[in-house]
C-alpha positions in Angstrom: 0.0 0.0 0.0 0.5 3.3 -0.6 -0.4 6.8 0.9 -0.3 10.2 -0.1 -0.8 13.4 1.4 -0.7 16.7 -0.3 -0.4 20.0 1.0 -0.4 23.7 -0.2 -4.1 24.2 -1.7 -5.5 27.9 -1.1 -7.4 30.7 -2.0 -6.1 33.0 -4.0 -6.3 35.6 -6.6 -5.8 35.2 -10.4 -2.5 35.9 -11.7 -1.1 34.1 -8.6 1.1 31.2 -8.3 0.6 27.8 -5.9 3.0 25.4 -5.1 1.1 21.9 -4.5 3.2 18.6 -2.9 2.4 15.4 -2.5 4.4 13.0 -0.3 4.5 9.3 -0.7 5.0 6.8 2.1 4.4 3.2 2.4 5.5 0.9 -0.2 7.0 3.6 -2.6 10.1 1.3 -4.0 7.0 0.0 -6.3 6.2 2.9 -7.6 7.1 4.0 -10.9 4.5 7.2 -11.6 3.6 10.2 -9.3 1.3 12.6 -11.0 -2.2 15.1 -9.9 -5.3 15.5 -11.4 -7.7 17.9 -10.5 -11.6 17.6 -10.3 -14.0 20.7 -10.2 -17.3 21.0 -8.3 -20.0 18.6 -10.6 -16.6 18.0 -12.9 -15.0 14.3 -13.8 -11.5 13.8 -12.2 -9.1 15.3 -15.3 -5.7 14.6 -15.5 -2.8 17.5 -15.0 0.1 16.0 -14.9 2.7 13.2 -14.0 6.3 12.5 -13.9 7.9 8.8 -14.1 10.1 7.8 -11.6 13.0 8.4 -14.7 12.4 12.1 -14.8 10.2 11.1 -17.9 7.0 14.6 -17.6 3.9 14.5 -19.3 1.6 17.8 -18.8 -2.1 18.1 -20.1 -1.7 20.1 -23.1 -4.0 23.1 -22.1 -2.2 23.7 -18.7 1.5 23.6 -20.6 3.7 27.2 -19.8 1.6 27.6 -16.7 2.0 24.1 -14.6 5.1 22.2 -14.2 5.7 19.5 -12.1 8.5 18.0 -10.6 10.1 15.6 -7.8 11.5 16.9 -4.6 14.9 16.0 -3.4 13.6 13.0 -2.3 11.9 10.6 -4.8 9.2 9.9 -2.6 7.9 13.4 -2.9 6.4 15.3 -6.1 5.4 18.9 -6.7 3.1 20.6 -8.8 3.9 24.5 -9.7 1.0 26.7 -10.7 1.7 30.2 -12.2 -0.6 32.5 -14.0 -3.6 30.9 -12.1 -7.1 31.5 -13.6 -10.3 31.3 -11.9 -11.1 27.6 -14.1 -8.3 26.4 -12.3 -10.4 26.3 -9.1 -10.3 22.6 -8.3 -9.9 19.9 -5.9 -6.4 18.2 -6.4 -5.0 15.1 -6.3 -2.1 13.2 -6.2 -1.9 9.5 -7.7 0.6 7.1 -7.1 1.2 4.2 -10.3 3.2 1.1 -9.0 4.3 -1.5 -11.6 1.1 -3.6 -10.8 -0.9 -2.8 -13.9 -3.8 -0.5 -13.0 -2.7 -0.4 -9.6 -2.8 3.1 -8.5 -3.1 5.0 -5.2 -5.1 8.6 -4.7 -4.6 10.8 -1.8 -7.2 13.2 -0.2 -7.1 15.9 -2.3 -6.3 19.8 -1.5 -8.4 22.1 -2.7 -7.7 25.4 -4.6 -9.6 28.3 -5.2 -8.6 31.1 -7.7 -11.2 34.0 -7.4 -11.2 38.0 -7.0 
């Protein structure tokens, strides 16, 4: 098993920038994929980003030169950078573990941000 917990959801304005984390614990040696998705009120769960355990980063196309994601020194952790944040980014997001089962994948809680003025 895996968990996640993420940290550094907000409120804030547009134009802003967030800094979202994600920490893995647990069995993380089998895990090959951290990434988030994000999932707005009445929404489906939409996928943001991801980054394989090689340094190999995919980012949904629309969120490209604003988002960029990235591990932290250690490999268990994974960040998510928001710059230039809009009022549709307002969200709930979450992190998603991928370990070399096929479709074995872990979610955290989720951390809510809110961009409005």
């Amino acid at each position: 098993q895996v968990q996640l917990v993420e940290s550094g959801g907000g409120s804030v304005q547009p134009g802003d920038s967030l800094r979202l984390t994600c920490v893995a614990s647990g069995s993380i040696s089998s895990v090959y994929l951290m990434g988030w998705y994000r999932q707005a009120p009445g929404g489906q769960r939409d996928f943001v980003a991801q980054i394989s355990r090689d340094g190999y980063v995919q980012i949904d196309d629309s969120l490209k030169g604003r988002f960029t994601i990235s591990r932290g020194n250690a490999q268990n952790t994974v960040n998510l950078q928001m710059t230039a944040l809009r009022p549709e980014d307002t969200a709930m997001y979450f992190c998603r573990a991928d370990d070399v089962v096929p479709g074995h994948n872990f979610w955290g809680q989720g951390t809510q941000v809110t961009v409005s003025s």
